[in-house]
C-alpha positions in Angstrom: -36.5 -8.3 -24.0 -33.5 -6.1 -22.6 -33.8 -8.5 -19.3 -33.9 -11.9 -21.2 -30.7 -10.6 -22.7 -28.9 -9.7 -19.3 -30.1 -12.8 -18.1 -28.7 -14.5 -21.2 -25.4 -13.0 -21.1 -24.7 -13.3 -17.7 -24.8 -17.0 -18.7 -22.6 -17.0 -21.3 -20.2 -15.2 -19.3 -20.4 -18.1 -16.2 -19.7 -20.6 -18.8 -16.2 -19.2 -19.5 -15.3 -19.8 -16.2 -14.8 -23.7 -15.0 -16.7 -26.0 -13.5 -15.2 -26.6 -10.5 -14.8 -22.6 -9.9 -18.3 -21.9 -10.5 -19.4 -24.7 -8.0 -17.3 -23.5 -5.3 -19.2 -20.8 -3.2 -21.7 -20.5 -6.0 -25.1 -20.3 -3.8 -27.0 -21.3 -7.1 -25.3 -24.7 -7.2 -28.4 -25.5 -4.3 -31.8 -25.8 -6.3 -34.9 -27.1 -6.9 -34.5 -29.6 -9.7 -37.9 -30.2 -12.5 -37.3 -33.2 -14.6 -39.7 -33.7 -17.3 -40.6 -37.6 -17.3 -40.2 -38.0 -21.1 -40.1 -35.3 -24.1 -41.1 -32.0 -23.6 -44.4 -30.8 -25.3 -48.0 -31.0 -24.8 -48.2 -34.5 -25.0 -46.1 -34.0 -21.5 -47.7 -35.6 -18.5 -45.6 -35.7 -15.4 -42.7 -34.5 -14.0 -40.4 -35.7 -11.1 -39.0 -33.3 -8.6 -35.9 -33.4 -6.6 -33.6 -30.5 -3.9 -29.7 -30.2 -4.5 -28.2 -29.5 -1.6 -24.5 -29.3 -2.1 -24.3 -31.8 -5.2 -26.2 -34.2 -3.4 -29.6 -34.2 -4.9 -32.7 -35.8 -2.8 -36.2 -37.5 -4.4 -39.1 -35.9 -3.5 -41.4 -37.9 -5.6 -43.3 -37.4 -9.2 -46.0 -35.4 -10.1 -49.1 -35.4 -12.6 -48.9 -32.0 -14.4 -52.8 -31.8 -14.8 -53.7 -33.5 -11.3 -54.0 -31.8 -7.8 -50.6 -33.7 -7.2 -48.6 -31.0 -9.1 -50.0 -28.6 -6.0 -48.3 -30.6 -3.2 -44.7 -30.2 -4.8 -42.8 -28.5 -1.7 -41.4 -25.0 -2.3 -38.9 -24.3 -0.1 -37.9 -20.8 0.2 -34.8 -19.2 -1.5 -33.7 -21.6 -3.7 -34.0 -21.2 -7.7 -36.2 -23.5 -9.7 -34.1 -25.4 -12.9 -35.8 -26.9 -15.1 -33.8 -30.1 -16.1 -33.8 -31.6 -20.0 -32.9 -34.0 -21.3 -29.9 -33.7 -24.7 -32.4 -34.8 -26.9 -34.7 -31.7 -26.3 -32.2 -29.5 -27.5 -31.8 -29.0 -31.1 -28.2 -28.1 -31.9 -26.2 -26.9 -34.9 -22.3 -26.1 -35.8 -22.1 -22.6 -37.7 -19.1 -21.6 -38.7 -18.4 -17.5 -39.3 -15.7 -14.9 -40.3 -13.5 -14.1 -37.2 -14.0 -10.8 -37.5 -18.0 -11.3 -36.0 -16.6 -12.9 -32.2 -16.9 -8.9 -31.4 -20.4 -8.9 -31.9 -20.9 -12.8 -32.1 -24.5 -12.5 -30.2 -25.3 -9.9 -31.9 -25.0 -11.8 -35.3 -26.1 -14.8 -34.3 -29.6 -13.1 -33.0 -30.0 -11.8 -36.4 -29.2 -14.5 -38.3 -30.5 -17.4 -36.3 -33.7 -17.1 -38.1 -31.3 -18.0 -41.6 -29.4 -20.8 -39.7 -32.6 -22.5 -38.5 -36.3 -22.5 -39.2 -37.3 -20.3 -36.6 -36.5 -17.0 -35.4 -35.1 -15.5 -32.2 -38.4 -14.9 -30.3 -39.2 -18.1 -31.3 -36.4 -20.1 -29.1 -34.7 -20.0 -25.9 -31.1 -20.8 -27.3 -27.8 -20.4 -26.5 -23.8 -20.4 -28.1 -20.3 -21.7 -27.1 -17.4 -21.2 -29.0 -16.0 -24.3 -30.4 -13.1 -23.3 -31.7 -11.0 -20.5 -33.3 -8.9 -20.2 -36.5 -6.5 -17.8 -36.8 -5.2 -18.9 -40.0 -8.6 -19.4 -41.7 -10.5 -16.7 -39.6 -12.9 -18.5 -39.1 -15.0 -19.1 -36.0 -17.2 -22.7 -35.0 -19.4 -22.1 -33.0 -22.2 -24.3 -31.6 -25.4 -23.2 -31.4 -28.1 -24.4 -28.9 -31.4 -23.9 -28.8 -35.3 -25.2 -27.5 -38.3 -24.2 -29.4 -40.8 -22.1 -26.4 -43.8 -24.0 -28.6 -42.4 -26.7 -26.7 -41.3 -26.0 -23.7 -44.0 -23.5 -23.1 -46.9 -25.5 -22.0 -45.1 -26.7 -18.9 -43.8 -23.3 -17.9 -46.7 -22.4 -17.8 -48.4 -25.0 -15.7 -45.9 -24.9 -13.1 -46.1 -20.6 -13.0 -50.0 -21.8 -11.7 -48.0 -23.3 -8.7 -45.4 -20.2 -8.3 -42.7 -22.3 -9.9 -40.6 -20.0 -11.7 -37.6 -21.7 -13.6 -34.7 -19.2 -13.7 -33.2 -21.0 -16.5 -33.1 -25.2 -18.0 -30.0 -27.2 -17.3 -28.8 -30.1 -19.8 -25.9 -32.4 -17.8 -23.8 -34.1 -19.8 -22.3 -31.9 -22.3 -18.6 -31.9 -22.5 -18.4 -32.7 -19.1 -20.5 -29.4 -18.1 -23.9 -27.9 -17.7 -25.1 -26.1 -20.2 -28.0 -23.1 -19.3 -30.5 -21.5 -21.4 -32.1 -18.4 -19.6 -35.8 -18.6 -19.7 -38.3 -16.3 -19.4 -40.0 -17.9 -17.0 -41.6 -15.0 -15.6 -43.5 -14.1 -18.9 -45.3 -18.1 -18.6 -46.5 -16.7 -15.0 -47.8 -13.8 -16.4 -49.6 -15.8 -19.2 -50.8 -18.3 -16.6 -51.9 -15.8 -14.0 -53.3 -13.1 -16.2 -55.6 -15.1 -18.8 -58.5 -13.1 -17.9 -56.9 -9.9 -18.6 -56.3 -10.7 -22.3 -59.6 -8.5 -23.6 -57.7 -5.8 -21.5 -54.5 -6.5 -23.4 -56.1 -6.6 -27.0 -57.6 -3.1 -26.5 -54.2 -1.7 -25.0 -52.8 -3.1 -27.8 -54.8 -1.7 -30.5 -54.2 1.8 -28.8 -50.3 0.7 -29.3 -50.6 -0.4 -33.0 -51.9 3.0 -34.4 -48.4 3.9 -32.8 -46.4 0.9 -34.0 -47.5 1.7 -37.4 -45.7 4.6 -37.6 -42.5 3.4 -35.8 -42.4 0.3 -37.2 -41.1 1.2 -40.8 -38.3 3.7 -38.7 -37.2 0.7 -36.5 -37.0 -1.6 -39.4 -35.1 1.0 -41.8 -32.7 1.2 -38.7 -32.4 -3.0 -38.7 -31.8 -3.0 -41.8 -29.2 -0.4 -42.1 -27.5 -2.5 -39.6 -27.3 -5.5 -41.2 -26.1 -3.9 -44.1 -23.2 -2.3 -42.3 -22.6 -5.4 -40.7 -22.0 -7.3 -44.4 -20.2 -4.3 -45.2 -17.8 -4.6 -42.8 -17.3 -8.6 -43.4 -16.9 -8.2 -47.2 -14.5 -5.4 -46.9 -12.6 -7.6 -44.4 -12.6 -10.7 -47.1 -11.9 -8.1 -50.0 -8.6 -7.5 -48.1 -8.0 -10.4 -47.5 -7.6 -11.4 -51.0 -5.7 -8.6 -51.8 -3.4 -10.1 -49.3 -3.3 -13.2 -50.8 -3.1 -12.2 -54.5 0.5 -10.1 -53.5 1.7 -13.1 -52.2 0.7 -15.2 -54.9 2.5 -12.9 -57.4 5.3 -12.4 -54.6 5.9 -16.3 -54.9 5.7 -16.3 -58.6 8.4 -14.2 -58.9 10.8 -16.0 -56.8 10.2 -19.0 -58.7 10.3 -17.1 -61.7 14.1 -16.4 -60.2 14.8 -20.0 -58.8 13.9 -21.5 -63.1 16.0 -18.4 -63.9 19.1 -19.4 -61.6 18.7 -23.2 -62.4 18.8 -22.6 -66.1 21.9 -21.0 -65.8 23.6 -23.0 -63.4 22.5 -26.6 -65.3 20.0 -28.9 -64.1 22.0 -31.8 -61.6 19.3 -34.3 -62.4 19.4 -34.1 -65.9 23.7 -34.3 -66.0 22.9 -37.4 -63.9 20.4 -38.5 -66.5 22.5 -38.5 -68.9 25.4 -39.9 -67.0 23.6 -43.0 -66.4 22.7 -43.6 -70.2 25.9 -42.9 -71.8 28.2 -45.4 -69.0 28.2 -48.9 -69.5 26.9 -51.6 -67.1 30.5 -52.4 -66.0 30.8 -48.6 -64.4 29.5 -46.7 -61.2 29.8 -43.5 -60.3 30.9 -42.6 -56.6 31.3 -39.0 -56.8 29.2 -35.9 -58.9 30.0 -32.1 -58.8 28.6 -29.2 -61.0 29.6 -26.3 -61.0 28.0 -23.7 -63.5 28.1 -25.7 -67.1 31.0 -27.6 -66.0 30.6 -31.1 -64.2 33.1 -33.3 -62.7 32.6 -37.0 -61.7 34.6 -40.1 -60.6 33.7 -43.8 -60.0 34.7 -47.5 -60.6 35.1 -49.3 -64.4 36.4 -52.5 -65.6 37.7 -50.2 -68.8 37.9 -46.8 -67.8 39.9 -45.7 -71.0 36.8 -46.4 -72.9 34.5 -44.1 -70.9 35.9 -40.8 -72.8 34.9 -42.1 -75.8 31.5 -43.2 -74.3 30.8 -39.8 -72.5 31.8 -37.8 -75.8 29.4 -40.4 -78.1 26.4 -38.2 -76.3 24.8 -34.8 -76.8 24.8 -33.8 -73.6 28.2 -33.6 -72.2 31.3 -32.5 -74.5 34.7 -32.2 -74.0 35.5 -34.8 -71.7 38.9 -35.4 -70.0 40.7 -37.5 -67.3 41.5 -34.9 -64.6 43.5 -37.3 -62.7 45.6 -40.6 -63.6 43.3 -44.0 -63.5 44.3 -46.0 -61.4 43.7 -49.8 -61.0 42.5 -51.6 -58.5 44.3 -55.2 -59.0 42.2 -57.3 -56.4 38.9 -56.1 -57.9 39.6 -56.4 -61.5 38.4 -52.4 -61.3 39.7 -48.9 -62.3 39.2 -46.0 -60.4 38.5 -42.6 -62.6 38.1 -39.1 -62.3 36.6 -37.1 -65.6 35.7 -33.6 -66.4 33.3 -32.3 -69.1 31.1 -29.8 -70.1 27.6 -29.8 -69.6 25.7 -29.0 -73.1 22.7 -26.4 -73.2 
């Protein structure tokens, strides 16, 4: 278990690094490629086999899985077996968690995969990437990968007959990249190699239960706690967050609270404008508006603009109005310019 883990994290850590740096110098990129000639399962029948040698890859030919022919695969020394699928063997899901988890994000993910997904993490050979990463929301995507072993077991364990070991199973064509899954290839060897030991194995482990019965309830009191502390930790981390959010909710209630306050005070622009434009007749435009506190002061164009204080005063909004300037008359246009002061009602 401890091992798989290694394995799997060294993984995750190679895929942080490019492409193009992991190929250079890498003496992995060489291998012994296994492609499965149609879905993996039981119902799989053949397989075709292939050598990279510095990204060039050469045929060696295909094989029946259940035939002699599978025996005559060549194995040359020192290069790693990868098993090769194809994307639509690999089940995959976009899960999206608090920031505050990308700490401990394989941690989580190993307990809760069996929540995200029908099956549990001894169940699949899977993988993560992170997709992306929201500061604002905290919030993390995050894609998982994974391949049920049901599936994918069967042939590990015909080729572990041969002494082919897969380190891990490659999928091209994913963003460009190749994304691993470390596989416990070794443990389909054993099963392959060792079937005459199982009576063996089901009296060492009923020696072992009489033990696991005692530990068990320890080791599960100790998961549990975990998981406990872990949703602790996220809900006291939303609980604050709220908090947050609720002082600045208030915060910006006050200021508008201040802003309504200040506008009251001052006199709304918009509705001296209103006004304005019902109490002018069609004749007159303004070109000018200023208000200052209740008191507004606005000049324009009118075929009669001694009739406008009379108009202006007719209203309930504005009182008191007065030419602050002479009008003066524009003789080409048949127009008189104005300028009038008033005050604006409450």
């Amino acid at each position: 278990m401890l091992s798989n883990f290694g394995i799997w994290w060294i993984e995750q850590l190679k895929d942080c690094v490019p492409a193009r740096l992991r190929e250079l110098g890498s003496s992995q990129h060489d291998a012994l490629i296994i492609d499965p000639l149609g879905p993996i399962g039981t119902s799989l029948a053949a397989i075709s086999v292939c050598i990279r040698s510095k990204t060039r890859e050469t045929p060696l030919g295909q094989f029946r899985i259940e035939t002699r022919d599978v025996a005559a695969i060549p194995k040359p020394a020192g290069l790693p077996v990868v098993l090769r699928l194809a994307d639509s063997d690999v089940l995959s899901k976009t899960i999206v968690l608090p920031l505050a988890t990308e700490r401990d994000l394989a941690q989580v993910l190993a307990f809760e995969l069996d929540r995200e997904t029908p099956f549990t993490a001894e169940e699949v050979f899977w993988r993560y990437s992170l997709v992306k990463r929201d500061k604002q929301r905290k919030q993390l995507t995050v894609l998982l990968q994974l391949v049920p072993r049901a599936r994918l077991d069967p042939l590990l364990a015909g080729l572990a007959t041969i002494g082919l070991v897969p380190t891990n199973a490659q999928i091209d064509g994913l963003s460009g990249d190749r994304a691993t899954f470390p596989l416990n290839a070794e443990e389909a060897q054993s099963r392959a190699a060792s079937r005459h030991l199982l009576h063996w194995s089901a009296a060492a482990a009923c020696l072992g239960l009489a033990a696991a019965v005692i530990a068990v309830p320890f080791v599960r009191q100790d998961m549990d706690l975990a998981r406990l502390d872990r949703k602790l930790a996220i809900g006291r981390e939303l609980a604050s967050e709220a908090e947050q959010l609720r002082r600045e909710i208030e915060s910006r209630a006050g200021a508008s609270s201040v802003i309504s306050a200040e506008r009251t005070a001052a006199g709304d622009p918009l509705a001296t404008l209103a006004a304005l434009t019902n109490l002018l007749p069609d004749d007159s435009y303004l070109t000018e508006l200023q208000q200052l506190q209740h008191r507004v002061a606005f000049g324009g164009r009118s075929a009669a603009a001694s009739k406008l204080i009379g108009a202006v005063a007719a209203g309930s909004q504005l009182r008191n109005p007065t030419f602050v300037s002479p009008v003066t008359r524009m003789e080409t246009m048949h127009l008189e310019i104005f300028a009038i002061s008033a005050e604006v009602g409450p």
